[in-house]
TORKOL-4160 file (C-alpha; in steps of 0.2 Angstrom, whole numbers, padded with zeros to 4 digits, m for minus):
275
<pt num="1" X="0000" Y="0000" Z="0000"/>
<pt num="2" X="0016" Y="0011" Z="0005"/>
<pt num="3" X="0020" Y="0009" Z="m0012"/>
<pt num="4" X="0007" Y="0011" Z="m0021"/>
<pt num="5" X="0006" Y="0029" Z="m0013"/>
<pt num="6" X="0023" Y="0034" Z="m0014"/>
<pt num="7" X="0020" Y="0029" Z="m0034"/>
<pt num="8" X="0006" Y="0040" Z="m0035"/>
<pt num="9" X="0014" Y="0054" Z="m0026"/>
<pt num="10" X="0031" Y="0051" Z="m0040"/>
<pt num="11" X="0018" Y="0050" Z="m0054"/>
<pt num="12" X="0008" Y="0067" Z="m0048"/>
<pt num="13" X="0025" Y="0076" Z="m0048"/>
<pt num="14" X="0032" Y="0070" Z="m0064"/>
<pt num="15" X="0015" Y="0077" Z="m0070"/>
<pt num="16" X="0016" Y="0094" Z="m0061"/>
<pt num="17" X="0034" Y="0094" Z="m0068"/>
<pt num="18" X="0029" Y="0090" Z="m0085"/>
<pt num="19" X="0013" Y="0104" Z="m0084"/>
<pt num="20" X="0025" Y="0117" Z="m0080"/>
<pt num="21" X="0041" Y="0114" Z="m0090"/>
<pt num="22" X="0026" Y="0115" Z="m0103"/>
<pt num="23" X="0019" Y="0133" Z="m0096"/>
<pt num="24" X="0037" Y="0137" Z="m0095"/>
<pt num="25" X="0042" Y="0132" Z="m0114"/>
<pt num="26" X="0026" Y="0142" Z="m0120"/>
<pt num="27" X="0029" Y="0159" Z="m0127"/>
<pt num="28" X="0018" Y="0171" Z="m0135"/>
<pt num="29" X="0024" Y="0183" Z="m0150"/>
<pt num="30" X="0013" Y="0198" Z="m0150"/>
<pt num="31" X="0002" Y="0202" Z="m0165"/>
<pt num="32" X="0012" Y="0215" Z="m0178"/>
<pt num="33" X="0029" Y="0207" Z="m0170"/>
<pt num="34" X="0042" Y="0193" Z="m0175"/>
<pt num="35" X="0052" Y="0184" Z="m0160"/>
<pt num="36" X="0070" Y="0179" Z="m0160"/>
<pt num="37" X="0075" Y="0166" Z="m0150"/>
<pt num="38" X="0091" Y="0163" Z="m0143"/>
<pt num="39" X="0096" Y="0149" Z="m0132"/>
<pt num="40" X="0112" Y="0146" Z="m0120"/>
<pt num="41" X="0115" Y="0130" Z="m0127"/>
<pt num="42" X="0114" Y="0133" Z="m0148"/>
<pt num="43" X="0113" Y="0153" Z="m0150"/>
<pt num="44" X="0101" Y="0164" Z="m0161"/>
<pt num="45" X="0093" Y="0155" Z="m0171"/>
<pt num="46" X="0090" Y="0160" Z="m0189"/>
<pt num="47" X="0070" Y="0159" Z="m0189"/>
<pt num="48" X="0059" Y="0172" Z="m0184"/>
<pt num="49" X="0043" Y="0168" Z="m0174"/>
<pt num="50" X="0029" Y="0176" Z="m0180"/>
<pt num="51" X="0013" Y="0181" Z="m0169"/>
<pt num="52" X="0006" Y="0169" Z="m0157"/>
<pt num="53" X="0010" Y="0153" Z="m0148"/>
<pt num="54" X="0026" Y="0143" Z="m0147"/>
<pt num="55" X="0035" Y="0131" Z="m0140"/>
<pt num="56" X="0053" Y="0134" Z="m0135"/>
<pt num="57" X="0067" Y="0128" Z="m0123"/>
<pt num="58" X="0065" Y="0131" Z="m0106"/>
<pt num="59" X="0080" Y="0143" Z="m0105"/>
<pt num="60" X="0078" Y="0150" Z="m0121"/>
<pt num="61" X="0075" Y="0169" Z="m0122"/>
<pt num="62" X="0064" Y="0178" Z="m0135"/>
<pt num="63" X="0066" Y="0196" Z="m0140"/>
<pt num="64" X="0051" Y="0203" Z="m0150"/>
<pt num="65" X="0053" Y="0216" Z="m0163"/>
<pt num="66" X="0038" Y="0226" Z="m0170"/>
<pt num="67" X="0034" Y="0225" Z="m0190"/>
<pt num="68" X="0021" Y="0236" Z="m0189"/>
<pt num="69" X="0022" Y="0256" Z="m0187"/>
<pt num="70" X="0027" Y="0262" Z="m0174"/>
<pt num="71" X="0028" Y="0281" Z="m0168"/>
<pt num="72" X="0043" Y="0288" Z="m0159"/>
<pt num="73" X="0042" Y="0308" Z="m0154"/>
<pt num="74" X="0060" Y="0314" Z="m0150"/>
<pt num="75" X="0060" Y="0330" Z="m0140"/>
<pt num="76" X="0073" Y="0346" Z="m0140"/>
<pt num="77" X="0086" Y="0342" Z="m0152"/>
<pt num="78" X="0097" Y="0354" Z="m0154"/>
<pt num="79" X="0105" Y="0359" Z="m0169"/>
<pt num="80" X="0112" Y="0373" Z="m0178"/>
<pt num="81" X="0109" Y="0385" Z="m0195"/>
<pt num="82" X="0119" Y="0386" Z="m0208"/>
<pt num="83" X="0121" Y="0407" Z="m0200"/>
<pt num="84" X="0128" Y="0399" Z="m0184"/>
<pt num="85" X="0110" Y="0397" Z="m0173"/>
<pt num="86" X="0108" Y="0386" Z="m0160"/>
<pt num="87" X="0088" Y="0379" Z="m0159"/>
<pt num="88" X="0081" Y="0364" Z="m0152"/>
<pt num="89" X="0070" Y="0352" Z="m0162"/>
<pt num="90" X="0057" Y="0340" Z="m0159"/>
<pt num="91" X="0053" Y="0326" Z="m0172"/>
<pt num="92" X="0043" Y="0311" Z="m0173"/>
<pt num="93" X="0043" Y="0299" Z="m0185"/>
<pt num="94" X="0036" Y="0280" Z="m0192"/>
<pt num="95" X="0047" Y="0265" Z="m0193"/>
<pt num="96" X="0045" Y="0247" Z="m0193"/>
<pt num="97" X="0056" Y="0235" Z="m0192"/>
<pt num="98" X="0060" Y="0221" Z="m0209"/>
<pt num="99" X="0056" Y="0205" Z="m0201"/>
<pt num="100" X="0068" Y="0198" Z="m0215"/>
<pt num="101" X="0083" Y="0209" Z="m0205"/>
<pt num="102" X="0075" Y="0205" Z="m0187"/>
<pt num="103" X="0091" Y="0192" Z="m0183"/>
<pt num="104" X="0101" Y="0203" Z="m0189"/>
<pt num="105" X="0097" Y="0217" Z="m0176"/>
<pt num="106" X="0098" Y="0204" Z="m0162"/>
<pt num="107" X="0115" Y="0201" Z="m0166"/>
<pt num="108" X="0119" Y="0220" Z="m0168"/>
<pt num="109" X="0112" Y="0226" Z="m0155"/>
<pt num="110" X="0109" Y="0209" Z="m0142"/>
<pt num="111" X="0092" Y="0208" Z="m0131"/>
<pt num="112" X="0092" Y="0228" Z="m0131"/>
<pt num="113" X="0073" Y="0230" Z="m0130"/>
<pt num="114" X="0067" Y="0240" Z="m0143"/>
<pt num="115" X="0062" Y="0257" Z="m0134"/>
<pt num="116" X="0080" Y="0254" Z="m0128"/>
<pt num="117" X="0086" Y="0254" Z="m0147"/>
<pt num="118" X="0073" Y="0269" Z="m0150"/>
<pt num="119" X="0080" Y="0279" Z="m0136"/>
<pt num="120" X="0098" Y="0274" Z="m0140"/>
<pt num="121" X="0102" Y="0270" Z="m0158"/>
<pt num="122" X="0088" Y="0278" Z="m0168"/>
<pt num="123" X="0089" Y="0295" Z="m0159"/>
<pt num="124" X="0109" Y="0297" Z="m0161"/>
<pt num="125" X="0104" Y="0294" Z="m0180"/>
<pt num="126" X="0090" Y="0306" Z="m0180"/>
<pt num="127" X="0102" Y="0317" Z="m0172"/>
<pt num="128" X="0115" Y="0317" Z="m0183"/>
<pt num="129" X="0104" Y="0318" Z="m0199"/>
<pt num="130" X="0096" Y="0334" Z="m0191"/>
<pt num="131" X="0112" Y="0343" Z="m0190"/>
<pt num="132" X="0116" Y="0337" Z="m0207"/>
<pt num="133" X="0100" Y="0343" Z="m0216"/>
<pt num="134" X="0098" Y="0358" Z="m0205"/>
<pt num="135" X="0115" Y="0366" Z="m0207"/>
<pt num="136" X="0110" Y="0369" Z="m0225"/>
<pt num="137" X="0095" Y="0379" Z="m0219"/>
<pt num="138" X="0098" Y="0398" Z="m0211"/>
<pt num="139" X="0086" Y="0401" Z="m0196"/>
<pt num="140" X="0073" Y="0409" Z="m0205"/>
<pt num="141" X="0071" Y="0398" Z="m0220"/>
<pt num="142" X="0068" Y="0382" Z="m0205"/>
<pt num="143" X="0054" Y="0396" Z="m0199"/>
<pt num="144" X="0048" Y="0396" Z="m0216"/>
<pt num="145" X="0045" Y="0392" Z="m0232"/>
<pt num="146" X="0057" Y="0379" Z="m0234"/>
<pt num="147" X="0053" Y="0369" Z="m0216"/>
<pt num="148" X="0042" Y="0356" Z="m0227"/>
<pt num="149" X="0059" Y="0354" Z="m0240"/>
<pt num="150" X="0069" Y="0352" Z="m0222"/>
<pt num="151" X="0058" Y="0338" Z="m0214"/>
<pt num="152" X="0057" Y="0327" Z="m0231"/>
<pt num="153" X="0079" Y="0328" Z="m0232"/>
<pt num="154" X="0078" Y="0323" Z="m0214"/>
<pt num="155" X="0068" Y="0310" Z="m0218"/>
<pt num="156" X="0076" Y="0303" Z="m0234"/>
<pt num="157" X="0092" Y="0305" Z="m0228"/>
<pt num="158" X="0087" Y="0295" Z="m0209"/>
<pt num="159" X="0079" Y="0283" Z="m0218"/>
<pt num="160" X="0094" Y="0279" Z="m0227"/>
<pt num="161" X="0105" Y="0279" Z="m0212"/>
<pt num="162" X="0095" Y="0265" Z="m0204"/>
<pt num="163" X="0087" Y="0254" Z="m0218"/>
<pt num="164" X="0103" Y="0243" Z="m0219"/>
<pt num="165" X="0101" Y="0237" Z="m0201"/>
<pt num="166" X="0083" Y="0234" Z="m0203"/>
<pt num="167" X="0073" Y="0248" Z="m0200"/>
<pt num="168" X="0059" Y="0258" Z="m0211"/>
<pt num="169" X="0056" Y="0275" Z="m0209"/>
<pt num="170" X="0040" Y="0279" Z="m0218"/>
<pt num="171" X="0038" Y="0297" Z="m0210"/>
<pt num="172" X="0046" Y="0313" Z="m0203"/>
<pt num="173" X="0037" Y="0327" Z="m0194"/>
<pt num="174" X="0047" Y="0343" Z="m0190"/>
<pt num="175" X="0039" Y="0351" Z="m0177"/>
<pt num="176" X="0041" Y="0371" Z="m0173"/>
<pt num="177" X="0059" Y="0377" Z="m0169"/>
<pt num="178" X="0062" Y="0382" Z="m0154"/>
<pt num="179" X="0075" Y="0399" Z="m0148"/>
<pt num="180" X="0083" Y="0406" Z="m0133"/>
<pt num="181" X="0077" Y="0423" Z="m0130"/>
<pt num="182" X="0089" Y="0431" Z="m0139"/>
<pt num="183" X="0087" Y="0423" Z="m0154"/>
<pt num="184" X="0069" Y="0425" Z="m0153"/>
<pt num="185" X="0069" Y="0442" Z="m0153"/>
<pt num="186" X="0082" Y="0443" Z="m0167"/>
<pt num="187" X="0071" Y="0429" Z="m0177"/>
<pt num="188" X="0055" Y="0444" Z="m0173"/>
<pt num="189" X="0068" Y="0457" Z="m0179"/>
<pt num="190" X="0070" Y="0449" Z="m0197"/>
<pt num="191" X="0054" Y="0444" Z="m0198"/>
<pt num="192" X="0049" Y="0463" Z="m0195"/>
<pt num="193" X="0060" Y="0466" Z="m0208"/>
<pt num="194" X="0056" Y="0454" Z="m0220"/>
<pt num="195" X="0036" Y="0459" Z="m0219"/>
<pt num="196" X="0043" Y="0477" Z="m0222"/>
<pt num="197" X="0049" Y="0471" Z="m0235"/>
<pt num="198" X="0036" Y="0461" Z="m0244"/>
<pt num="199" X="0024" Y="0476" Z="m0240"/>
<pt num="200" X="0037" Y="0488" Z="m0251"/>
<pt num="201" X="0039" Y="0475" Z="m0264"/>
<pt num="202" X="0020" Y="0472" Z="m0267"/>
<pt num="203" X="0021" Y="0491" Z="m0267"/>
<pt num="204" X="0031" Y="0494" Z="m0281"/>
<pt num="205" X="0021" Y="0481" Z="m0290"/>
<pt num="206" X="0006" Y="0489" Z="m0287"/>
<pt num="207" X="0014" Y="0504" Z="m0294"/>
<pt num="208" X="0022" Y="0494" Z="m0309"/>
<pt num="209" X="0003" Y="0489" Z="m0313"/>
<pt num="210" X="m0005" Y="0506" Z="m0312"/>
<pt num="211" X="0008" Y="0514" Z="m0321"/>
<pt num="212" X="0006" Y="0498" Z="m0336"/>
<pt num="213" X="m0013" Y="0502" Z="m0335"/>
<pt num="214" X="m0013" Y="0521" Z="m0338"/>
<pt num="215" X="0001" Y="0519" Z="m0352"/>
<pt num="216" X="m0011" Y="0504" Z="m0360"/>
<pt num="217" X="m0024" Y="0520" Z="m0356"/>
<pt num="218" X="m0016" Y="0532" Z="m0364"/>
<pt num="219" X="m0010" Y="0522" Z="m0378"/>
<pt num="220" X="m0028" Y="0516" Z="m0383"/>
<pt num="221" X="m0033" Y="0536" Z="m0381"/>
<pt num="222" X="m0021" Y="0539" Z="m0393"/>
<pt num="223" X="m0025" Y="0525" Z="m0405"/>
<pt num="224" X="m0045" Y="0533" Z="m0404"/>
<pt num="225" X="m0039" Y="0550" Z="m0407"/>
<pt num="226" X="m0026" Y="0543" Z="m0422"/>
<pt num="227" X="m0042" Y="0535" Z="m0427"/>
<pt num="228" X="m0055" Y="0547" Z="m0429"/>
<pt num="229" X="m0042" Y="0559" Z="m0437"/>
<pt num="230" X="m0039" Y="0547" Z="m0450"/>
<pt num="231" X="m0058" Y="0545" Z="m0452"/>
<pt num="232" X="m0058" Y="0565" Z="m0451"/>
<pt num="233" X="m0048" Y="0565" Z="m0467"/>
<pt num="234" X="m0054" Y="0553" Z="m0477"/>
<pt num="235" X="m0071" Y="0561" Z="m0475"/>
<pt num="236" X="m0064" Y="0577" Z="m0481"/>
<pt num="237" X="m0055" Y="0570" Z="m0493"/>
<pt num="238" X="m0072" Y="0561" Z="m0500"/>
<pt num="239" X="m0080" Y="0578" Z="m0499"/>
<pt num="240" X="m0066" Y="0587" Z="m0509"/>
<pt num="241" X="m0066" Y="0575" Z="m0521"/>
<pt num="242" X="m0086" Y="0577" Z="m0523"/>
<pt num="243" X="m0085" Y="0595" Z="m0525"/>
<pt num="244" X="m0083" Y="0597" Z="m0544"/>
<pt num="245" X="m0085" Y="0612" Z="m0558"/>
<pt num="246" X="m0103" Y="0606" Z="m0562"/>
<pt num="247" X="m0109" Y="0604" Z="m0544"/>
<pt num="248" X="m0101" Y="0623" Z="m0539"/>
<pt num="249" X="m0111" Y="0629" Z="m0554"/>
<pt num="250" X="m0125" Y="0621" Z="m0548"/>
<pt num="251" X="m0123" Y="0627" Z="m0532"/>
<pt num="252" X="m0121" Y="0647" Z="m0537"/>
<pt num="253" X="m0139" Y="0644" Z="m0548"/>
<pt num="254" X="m0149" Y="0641" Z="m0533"/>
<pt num="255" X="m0142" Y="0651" Z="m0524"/>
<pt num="256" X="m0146" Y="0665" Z="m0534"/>
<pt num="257" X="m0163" Y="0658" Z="m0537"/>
<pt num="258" X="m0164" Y="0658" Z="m0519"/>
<pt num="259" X="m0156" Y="0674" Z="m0515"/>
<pt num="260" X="m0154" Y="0685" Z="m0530"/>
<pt num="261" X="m0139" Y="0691" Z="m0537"/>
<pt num="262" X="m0127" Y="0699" Z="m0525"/>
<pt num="263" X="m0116" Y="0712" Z="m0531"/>
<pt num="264" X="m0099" Y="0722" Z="m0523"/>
<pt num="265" X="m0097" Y="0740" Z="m0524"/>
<pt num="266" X="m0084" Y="0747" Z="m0516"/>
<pt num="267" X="m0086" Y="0744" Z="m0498"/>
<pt num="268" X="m0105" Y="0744" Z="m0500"/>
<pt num="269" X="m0114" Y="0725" Z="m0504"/>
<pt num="270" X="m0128" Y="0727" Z="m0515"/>
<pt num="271" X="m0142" Y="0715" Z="m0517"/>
<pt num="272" X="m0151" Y="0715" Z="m0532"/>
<pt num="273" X="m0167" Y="0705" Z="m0534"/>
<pt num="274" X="m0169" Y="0699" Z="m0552"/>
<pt num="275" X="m0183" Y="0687" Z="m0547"/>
C-alpha cells in the first residue's frame, strides 16, 4: 500500500513537472511582432517567430521586434543654422522593423529592448541627420517656407541611415523650432524686416501695374484720337473729291434763285433782286 502511494505521489510530480516545463516552454509573440529566439546551449537562431504561440526551450530567451508602425516623438534636439543658430527640435517619425533583417538586429544590438534601441540608436541617428540637413537651412528659412523641404531631407536621408540594419522609416514630422530669448527676438527682428519688405515689394508692383494700365490707357486714347483723325480726313477728302465744276455751278444757280444776285461795290454789298 506504501508503495502504491509513494508511486502516485512520484507519478503526480512528474505530471506537475511535466505541466509546468510546458507553461514554461510556451511563449507568445505579440500580433504586428516577429520573435527571436536565442538559447544558451545553440545561439540565435535563424527563424523568426511570427505572432502567437510557441513552443521553445526552457532557458531560451525571445526578443520581440515590432513590424508594424510604430511612432517615436524625439523631443529638444538641438542643432544649428547654416548662419551659426543654435535651436532645439522635436521630431517624430514612423518605422518598422523588416522581419527579414530581425536576426540581424539581435545580433547587432543583443536583447536591447526596442524602446531601448529607439531611445539609443535611432535617436543618435536622427540626431545626426538633423544637424546634417539643418546646417544647410539659415534660421529663417527652418521658420519658413522651406521647413516642409527640411523635414522630407531629414527623412530621406534618416531613412537611409537606418534601412541597412533593418529599420523603415515611412515618416518625418518637423515640429516648430524652438530659440533662446535672444534669438527669438532677433528671429521677430527679421521677420519685421522681411514683412517690411514684402509690403514695399507688393508696393512697387502695385505701382508697376497702375503705371502699365494708364500707359495701355493712354495708348488706346491715342489710337482713338489717331483714329478718328484718320476718319476726319478721309471724309474730307471724300468731300473734296465730290466737290466738282458742275456741282459749284450748280450750287451758285440756286443760290441766286434763292437769294438774287449779290453784287460788290466798293465797300457797300448790293443786293439785287432779279426774281
Amino acid at each position: 500500500m506504501k508503495k502504491g502511494l509513494v508511486g502516485g505521489i512520484a507519478i503526480g510530480v512528474l505530471l506537475l513537472v511535466g505541466v509546468v516545463g510546458l507553461m514554461m516552454s510556451l511563449t507568445k509573440v505579440d500580433n504586428g511582432n516577429v520573435g527571436i529566439v536565442y538559447s544558451p546551449n545553440g545561439g540565435i537562431k535563424e527563424e523568426a517567430l511570427g505572432q502567437g504561440w510557441h513552443m521553445v526551450g526552457i532557458l531560451d530567451k525571445v526578443n520581440e521586434y515590432p513590424t508594424k508602425l510604430r511612432t517615436v516623438d524625439a523631443k529638444n534636439l538641438t542643432v544649428s543654422t547654416k548662419d551659426g543658430k543654435n535651436i532645439n527640435l522635436d521630431l517624430s517619425y514612423s518605422y518598422k522593423i523588416d522581419a527579414a533583417k530581425a536576426t540581424d538586429i539581435y545580433k547587432t544590438f543583443g536583447s536591447v529592448p526596442v524602446e531601448e534601441l529607439e531611445k539609443g540608436y535611432m535617436e543618435r541617428r536622427l540626431l545626426e541627420t538633423t544637424r546634417r540637413v539643418v546646417s544647410k537651412y539659415n534660421l529663417l528659412d527652418i521658420y519658413g517656407e522651406d521647413a516642409t523641404e527640411a523635414s522630407m531631407n531629414i527623412q530621406k536621408d534618416f531613412a537611409k541611415n537606418v534601412d541597412k540594419l533593418g529599420f523603415i522609416v515611412s515618416d518625418t514630422t518637423l515640429g516648430a523650432p524652438k530659440a533662446d530669448a535672444k534669438t527669438q527676438a532677433a528671429i521677430d527682428d527679421r521677420v519685421k524686416v522681411s514683412q517690411e519688405n514684402s509690403k514695399k515689394k507688393l508696393e512697387l508692383e502695385n505701382d508697376k501695374i497702375d503705371a502699365q494700365r494708364k500707359e495701355v490707357q493712354a495708348q488706346g486714347e491715342a489710337t482713338k484720337r489717331q483714329i478718328e483723325a484718320t476718319a476726319e480726313a478721309k471724309a474730307n477728302e471724300t468731300v473734296s473729291k465730290s466737290i466738282t465744276s458742275e456741282l459749284l455751278k450748280k450750287m451758285e444757280m440756286e443760290a441766286r434763285i434763292k437769294h438774287g444776285w449779290i453784287t460788290t461795290q466798293g465797300a457797300n454789298t448790293v443786293v439785287t433782286d432779279t426774281k
